[in-house]
C-alpha positions in Angstrom: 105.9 -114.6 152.6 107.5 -110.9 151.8 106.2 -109.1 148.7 109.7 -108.1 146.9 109.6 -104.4 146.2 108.2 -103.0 143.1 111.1 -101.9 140.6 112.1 -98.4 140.7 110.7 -96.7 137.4 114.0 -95.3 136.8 115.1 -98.5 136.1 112.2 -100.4 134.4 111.9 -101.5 130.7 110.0 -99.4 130.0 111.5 -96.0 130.5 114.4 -97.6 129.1 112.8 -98.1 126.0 111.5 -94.1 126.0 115.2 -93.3 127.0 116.8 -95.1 124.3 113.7 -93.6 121.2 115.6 -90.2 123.0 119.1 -91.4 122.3 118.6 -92.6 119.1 116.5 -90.1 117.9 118.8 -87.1 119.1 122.0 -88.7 117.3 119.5 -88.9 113.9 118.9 -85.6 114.5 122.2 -84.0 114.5 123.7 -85.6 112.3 120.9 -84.9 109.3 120.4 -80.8 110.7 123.4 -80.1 112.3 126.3 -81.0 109.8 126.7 -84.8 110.3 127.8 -85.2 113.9 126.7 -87.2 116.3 126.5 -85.0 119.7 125.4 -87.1 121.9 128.8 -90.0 122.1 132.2 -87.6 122.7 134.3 -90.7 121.1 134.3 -88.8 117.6 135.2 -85.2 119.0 138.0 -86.6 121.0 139.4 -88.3 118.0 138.9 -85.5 115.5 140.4 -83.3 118.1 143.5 -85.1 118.5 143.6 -85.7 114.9 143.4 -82.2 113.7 145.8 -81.1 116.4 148.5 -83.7 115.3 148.1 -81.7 111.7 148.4 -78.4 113.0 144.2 -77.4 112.7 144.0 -75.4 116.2 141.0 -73.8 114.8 139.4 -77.0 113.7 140.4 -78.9 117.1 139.1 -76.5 118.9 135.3 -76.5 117.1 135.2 -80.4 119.3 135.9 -78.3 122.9 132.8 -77.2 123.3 130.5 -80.3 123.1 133.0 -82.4 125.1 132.8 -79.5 127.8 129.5 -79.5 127.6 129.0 -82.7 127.8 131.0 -83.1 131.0 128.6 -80.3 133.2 126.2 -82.2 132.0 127.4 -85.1 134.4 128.2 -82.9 136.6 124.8 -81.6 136.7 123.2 -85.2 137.2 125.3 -86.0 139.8 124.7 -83.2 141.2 121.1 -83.5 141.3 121.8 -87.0 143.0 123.6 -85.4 146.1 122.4 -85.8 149.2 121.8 -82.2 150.0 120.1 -81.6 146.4 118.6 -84.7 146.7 116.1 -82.7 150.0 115.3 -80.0 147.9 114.6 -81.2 144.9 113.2 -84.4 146.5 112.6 -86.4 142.9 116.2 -86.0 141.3 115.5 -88.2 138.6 112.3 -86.9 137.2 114.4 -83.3 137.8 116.6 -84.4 135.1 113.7 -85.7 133.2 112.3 -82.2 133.2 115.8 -80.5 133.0 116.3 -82.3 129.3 112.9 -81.4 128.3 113.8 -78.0 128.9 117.0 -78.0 127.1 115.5 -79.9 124.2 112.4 -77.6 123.7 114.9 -74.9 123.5 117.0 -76.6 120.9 113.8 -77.1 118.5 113.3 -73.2 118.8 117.4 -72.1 117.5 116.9 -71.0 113.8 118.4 -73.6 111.0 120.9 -71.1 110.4 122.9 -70.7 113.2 125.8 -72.2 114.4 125.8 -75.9 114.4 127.8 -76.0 117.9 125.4 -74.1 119.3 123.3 -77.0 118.9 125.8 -79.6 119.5 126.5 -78.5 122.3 122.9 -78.0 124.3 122.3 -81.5 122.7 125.9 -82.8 124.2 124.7 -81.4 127.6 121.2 -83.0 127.5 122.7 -86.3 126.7 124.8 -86.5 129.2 121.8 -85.4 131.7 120.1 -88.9 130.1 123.0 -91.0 130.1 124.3 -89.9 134.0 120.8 -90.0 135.5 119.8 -93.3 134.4 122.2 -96.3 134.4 120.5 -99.3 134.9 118.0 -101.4 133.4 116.7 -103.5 135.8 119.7 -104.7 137.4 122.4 -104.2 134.7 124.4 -101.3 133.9 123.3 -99.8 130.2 123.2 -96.8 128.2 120.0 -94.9 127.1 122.6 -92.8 124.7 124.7 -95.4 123.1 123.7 -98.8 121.4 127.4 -100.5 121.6 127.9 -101.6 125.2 124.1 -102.7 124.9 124.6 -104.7 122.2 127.7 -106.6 123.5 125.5 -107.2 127.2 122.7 -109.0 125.0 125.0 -110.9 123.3 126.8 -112.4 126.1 123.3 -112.8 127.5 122.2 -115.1 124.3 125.2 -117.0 124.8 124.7 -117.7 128.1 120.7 -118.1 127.5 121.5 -120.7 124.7 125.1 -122.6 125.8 123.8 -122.5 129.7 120.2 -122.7 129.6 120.6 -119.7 131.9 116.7 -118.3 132.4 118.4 -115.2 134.0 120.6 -114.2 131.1 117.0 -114.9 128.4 115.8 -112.5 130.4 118.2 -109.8 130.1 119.2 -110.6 127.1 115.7 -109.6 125.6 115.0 -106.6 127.5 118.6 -105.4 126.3 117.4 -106.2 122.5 114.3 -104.1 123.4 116.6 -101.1 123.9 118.4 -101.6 121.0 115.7 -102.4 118.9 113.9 -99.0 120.8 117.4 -96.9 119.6 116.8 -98.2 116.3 113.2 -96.7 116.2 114.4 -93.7 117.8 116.9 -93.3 114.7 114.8 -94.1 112.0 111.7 -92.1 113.6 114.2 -89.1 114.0 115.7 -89.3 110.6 112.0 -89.1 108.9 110.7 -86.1 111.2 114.2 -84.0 110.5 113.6 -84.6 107.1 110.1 -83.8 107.2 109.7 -80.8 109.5 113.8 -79.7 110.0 115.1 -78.7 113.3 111.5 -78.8 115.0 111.4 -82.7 115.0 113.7 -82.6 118.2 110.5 -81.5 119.6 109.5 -85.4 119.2 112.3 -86.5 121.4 111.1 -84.2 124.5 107.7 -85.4 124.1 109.0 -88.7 124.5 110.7 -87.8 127.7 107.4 -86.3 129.0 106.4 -89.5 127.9 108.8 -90.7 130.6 108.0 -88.2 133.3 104.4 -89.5 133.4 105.4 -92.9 133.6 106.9 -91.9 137.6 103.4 -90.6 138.2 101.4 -93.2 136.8 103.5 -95.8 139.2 103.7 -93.5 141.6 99.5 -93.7 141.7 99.4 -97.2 141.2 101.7 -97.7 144.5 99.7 -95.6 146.4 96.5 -97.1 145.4 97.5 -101.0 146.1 98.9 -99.7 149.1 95.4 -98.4 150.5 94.2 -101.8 149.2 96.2 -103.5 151.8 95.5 -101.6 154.1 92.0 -102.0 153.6 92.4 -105.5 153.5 94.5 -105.5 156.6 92.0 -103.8 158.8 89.0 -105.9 157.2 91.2 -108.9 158.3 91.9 -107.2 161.8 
């Protein structure tokens, strides 16, 4: 009987959880430091853009460029950290985006409270979209680290089906999506009380979390290697 293959860690529970404390925590953030707007979704600035260019605000429309900008190199910078040719340099892309986040939010925690808001908005717009493009499954379901709505609709149709169809698939999913949500949640509330507390330093939390995340890979990454040399210890005591 084949062993099935251990879950990738970019795709476990787990770091879904850490990802989604990140997501959460980063939208409390910027919209209680950073003059109420939550970088790390582009619906908003796409509206307000088109809003305040159908009245004639140029200046105003254009304050919502930046972060949508920003946020698409930050996809492009995921995906390009996936490519194949990247993928043999860097070798781990997806702990490279881990790190590259880390980066960008340790930087963010160090900008004064009084500059520019977009220049926050923006490094947080980029980081987000790092998250939410590197890491798009849980399990085996598309979700998003970032964003609570699209989760909240797949655990939904997962406790209908759990209940209505007795499906033991769908109870399954359907509580390790609510675990993300309920994660987000945390991440908001915990983000809300630290901006309060300590100002534009508490997105320090949130890369602590993702470093949180990066040892996660290496503690699976040991555990691997470790049952592997069991077996094979096993095999050549068998042998």
């Amino acid at each position: 009987m084949s062993v099935p293959e251990p879950l990738p860690t970019s795709q476990s529970v787990r770091l879904g959880v850490l990802l989604a404390m990140v997501g959460g925590s980063l939208d409390a953030y910027t919209y209680l430091s950073r003059g109420g707007v939550f970088a790390s979704a582009q619906t908003a600035n796409v509206i307000l853009l088109a809003i305040e260019a159908a009245h004639g605000q140029w200046w105003q429309a254009f304050d919502h460029v930046p972060p949508i900008l920003a946020f698409v190199v930050g996809v492009v910078a995921a995906e390009c950290l996936q490519h194949p040719r990247v993928a043999r340099v860097v070798r781990q892309p997806t702990r490279a985006a881990l790190m590259l986040e880390v980066v960008v939010l340790a930087g963010v925690g160090l900008v004064p409270a009084d500059a520019p808001d977009i220049l926050v908005s923006v490094l947080i717009a980029f980081a987000a979209s790092v998250q939410m493009t590197a890491f798009r499954t849980l399990v085996d379901t598309a979700y998003n680290s970032t964003m609570t709505t699209g989760n909240l609709r797949i655990a939904t149709q997962c406790a209908y089906e759990a209940v209505m169809g007795r499906d033991k698939k769908a109870a399954r999913r359907g509580r390790q999506f609510t675990a993300v949500i309920l994660a987000f949640m945390a991440g908001a509330l915990g983000g809300a009380e630290l901006t309060q507390t300590v100002g534009v330093r508490a997105v320090w939390a949130a890369a602590v979390l993702l470093a949180c995340g990066l040892a996660l890979f290496v503690h699976d990454e040991r555990t691997a290697r470790r049952a592997a040399d069991a077996a094979a210890t096993r095999a050549r005591g068998a042998g």
